[in-house]
Backbone as a chain_set.jsonl record, in Angstrom:
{"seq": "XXXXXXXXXXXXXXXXXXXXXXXXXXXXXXXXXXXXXXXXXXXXXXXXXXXXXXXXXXXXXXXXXXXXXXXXXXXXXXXXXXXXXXX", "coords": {"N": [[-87.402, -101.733, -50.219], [-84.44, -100.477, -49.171], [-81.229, -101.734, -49.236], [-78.797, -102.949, -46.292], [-76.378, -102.357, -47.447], [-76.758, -100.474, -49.672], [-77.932, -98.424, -47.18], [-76.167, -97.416, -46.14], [-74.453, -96.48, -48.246], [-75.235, -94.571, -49.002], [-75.082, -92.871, -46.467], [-72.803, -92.833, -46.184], [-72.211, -90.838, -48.552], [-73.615, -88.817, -48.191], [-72.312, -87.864, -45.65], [-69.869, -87.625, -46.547], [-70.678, -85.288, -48.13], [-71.526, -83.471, -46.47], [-68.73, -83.016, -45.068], [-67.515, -81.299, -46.825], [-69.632, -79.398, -47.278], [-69.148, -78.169, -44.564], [-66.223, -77.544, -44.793], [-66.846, -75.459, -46.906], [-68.352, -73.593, -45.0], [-66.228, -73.217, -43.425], [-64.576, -71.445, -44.612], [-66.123, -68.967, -45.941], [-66.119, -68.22, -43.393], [-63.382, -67.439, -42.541], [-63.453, -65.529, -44.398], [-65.225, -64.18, -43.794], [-63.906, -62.877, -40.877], [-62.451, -61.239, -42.352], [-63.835, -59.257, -43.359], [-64.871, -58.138, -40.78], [-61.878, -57.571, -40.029], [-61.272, -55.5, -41.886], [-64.006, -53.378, -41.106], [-62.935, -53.062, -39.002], [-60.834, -51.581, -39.279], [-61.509, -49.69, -40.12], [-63.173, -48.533, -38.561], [-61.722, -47.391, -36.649], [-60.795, -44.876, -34.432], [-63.566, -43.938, -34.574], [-66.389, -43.493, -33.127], [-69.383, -43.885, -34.583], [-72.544, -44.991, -34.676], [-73.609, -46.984, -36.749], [-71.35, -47.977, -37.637], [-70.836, -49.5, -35.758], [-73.236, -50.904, -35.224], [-72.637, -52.399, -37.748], [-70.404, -54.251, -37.32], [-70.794, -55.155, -34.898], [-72.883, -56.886, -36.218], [-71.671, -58.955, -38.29], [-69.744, -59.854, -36.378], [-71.444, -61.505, -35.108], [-72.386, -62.826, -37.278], [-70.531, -64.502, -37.405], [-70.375, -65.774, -35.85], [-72.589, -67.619, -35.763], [-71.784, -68.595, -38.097], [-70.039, -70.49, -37.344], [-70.971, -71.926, -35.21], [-72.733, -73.132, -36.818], [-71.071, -74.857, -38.629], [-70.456, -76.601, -36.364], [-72.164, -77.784, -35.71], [-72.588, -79.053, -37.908], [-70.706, -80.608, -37.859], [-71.072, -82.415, -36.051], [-73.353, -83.934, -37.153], [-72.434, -85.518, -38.972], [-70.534, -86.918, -37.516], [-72.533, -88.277, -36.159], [-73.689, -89.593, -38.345], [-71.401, -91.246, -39.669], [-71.344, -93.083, -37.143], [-73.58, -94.781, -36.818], [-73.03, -95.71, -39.481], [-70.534, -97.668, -38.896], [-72.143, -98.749, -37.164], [-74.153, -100.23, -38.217], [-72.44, -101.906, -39.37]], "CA": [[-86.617, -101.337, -49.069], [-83.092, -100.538, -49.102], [-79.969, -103.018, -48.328], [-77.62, -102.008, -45.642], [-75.207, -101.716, -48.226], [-77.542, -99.166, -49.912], [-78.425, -97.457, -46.626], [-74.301, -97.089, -45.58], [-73.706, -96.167, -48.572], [-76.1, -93.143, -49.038], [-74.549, -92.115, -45.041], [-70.92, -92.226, -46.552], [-72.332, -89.928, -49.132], [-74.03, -87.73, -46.856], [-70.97, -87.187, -44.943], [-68.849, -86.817, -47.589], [-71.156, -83.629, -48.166], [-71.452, -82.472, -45.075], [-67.575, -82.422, -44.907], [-67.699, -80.517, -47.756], [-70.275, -77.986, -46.611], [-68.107, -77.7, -43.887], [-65.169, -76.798, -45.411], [-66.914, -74.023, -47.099], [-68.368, -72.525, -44.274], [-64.824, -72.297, -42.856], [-63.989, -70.406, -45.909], [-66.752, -67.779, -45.0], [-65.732, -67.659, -41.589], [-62.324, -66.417, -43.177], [-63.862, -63.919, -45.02], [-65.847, -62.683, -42.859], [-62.927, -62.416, -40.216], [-61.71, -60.592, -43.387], [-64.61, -58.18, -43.362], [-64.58, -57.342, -39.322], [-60.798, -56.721, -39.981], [-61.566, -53.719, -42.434], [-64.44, -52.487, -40.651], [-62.241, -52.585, -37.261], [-59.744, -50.272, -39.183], [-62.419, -48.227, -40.612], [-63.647, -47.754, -37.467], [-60.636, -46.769, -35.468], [-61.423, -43.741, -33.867], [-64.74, -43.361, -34.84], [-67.864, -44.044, -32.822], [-70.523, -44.081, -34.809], [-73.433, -46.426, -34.145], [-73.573, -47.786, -38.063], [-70.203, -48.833, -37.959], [-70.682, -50.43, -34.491], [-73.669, -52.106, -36.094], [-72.119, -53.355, -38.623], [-69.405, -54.869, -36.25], [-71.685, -56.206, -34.335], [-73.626, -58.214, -37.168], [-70.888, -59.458, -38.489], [-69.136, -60.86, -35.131], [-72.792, -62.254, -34.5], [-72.248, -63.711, -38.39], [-69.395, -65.209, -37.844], [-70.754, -66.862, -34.615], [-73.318, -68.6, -35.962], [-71.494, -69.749, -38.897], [-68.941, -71.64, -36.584], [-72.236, -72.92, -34.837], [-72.887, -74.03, -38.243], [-70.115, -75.834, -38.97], [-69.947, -77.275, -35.031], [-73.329, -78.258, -35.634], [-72.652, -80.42, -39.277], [-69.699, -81.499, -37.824], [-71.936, -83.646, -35.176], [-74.014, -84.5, -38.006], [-71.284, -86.243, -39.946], [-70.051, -88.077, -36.677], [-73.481, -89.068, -35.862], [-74.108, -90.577, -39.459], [-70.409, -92.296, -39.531], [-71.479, -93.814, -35.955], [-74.228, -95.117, -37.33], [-72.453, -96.638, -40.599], [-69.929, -98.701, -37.885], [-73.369, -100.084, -36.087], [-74.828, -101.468, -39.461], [-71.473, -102.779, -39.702]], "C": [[-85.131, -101.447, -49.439], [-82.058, -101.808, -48.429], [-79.287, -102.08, -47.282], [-76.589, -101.485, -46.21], [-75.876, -100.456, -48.882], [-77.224, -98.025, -48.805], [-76.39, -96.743, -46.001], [-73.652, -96.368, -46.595], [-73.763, -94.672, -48.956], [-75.493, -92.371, -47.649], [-73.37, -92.099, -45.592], [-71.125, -90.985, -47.439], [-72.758, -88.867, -48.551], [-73.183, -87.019, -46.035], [-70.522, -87.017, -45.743], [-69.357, -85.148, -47.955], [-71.563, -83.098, -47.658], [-69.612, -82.373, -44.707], [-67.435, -81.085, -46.13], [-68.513, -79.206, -47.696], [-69.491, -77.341, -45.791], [-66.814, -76.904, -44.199], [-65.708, -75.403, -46.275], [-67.771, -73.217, -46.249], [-67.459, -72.196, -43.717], [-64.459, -71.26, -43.764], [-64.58, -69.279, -45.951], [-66.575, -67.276, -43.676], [-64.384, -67.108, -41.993], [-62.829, -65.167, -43.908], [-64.831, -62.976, -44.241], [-65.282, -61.866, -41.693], [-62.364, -61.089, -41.221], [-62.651, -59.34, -42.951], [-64.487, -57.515, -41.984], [-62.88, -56.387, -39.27], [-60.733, -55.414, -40.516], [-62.686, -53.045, -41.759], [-63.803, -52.269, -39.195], [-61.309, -51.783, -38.079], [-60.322, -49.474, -39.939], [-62.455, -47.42, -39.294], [-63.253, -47.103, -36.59], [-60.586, -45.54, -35.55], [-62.271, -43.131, -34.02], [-65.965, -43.936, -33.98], [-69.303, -44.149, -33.278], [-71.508, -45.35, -34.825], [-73.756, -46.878, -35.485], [-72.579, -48.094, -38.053], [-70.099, -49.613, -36.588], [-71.881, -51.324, -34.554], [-73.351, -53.018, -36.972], [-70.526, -54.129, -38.215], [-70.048, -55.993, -35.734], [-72.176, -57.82, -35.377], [-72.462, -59.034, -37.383], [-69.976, -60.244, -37.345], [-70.341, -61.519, -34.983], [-73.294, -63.451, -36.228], [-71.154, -64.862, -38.391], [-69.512, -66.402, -36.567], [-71.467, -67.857, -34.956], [-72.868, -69.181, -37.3], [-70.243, -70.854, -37.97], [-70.201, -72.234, -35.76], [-72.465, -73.918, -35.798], [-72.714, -75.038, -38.349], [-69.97, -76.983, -37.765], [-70.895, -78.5, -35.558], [-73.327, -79.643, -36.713], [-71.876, -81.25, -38.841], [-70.532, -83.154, -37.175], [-73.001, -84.407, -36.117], [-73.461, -85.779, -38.606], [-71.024, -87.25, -38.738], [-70.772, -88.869, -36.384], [-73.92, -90.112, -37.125], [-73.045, -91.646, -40.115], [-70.786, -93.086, -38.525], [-72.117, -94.808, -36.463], [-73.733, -96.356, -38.693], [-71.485, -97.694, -40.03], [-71.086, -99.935, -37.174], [-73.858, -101.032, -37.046], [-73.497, -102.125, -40.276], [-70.617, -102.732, -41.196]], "O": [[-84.686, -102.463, -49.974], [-82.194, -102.52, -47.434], [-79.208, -100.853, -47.334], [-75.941, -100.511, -45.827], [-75.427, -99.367, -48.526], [-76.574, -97.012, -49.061], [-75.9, -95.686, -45.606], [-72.629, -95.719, -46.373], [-72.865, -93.854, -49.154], [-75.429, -91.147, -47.77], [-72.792, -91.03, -45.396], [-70.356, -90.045, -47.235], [-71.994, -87.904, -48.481], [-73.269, -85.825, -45.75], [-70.654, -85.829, -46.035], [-68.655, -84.139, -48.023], [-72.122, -82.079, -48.063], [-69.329, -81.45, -43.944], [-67.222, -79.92, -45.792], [-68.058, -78.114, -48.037], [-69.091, -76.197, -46.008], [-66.553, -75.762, -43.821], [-65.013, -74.387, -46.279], [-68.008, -72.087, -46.675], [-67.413, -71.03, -43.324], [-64.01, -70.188, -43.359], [-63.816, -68.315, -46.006], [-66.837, -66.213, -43.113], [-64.333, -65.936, -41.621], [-62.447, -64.0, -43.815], [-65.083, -61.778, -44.116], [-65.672, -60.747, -41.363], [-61.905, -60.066, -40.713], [-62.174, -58.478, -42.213], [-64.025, -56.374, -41.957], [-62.622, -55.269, -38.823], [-60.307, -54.416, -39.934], [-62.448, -51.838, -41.733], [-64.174, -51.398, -38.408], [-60.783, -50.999, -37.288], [-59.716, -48.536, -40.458], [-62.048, -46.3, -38.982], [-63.895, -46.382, -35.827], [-60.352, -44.99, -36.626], [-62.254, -41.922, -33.792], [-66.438, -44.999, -34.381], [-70.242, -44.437, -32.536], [-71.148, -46.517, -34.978], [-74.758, -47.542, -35.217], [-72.61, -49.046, -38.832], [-69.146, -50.38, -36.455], [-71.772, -52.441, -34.048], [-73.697, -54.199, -36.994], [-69.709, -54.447, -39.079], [-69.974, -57.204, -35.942], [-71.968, -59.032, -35.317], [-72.276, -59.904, -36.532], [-69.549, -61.355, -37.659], [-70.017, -62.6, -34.491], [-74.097, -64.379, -36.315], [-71.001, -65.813, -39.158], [-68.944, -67.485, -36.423], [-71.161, -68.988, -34.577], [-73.455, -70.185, -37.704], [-69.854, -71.959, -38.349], [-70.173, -73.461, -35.862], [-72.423, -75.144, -35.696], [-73.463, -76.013, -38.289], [-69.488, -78.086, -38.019], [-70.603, -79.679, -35.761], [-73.797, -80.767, -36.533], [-71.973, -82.446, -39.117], [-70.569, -84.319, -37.571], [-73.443, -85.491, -35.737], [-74.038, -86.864, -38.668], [-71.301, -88.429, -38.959], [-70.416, -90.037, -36.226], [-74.4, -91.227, -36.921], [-73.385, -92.594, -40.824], [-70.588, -94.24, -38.906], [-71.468, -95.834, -36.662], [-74.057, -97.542, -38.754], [-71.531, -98.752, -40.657], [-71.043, -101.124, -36.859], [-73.988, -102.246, -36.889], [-73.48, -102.657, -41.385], [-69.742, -103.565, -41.433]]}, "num_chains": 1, "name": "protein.A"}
């Protein structure tokens, strides 16, 4: 069985790479802002329904990577919380 110092220290590591994940899904969420920006000035004045698909996806990509990231973030706080209780 693990020590607490063990098990605290494996949760500092854990967070440490869930900040780290984090930070590079922000870095996709920039690029993919990147990508909506060129297909929004492709698309200007065009209606076609493939370039309003591929709008779509991509705003619906970029949603769930900031879910993502919301989501690790609470991960990370919940497994620091945790490393304060075992002291």
């Amino acid at each position: 069985m693990a020590s607490i110092e063990q098990v605290k220290a494996a949760l500092a590591q854990a967070a440490e790479q869930s900040n780290t994940t984090t930070s590079q899904i922000r870095a996709t969420i920039e690029s993919t802002e990147q990508v909506l920006t060129q297909l929004r000035t492709v698309a200007a004045g065009t209606g076609h329904p493939a370039l309003s698909e591929a709008i779509a996806r991509a705003e619906q990509t970029k949603q769930r990577l900031i879910e993502a990231a919301t989501t690790l973030q609470g991960s990370t706080a919940a497994a620091r919380q945790y490393i304060s209780i075992l002291g």
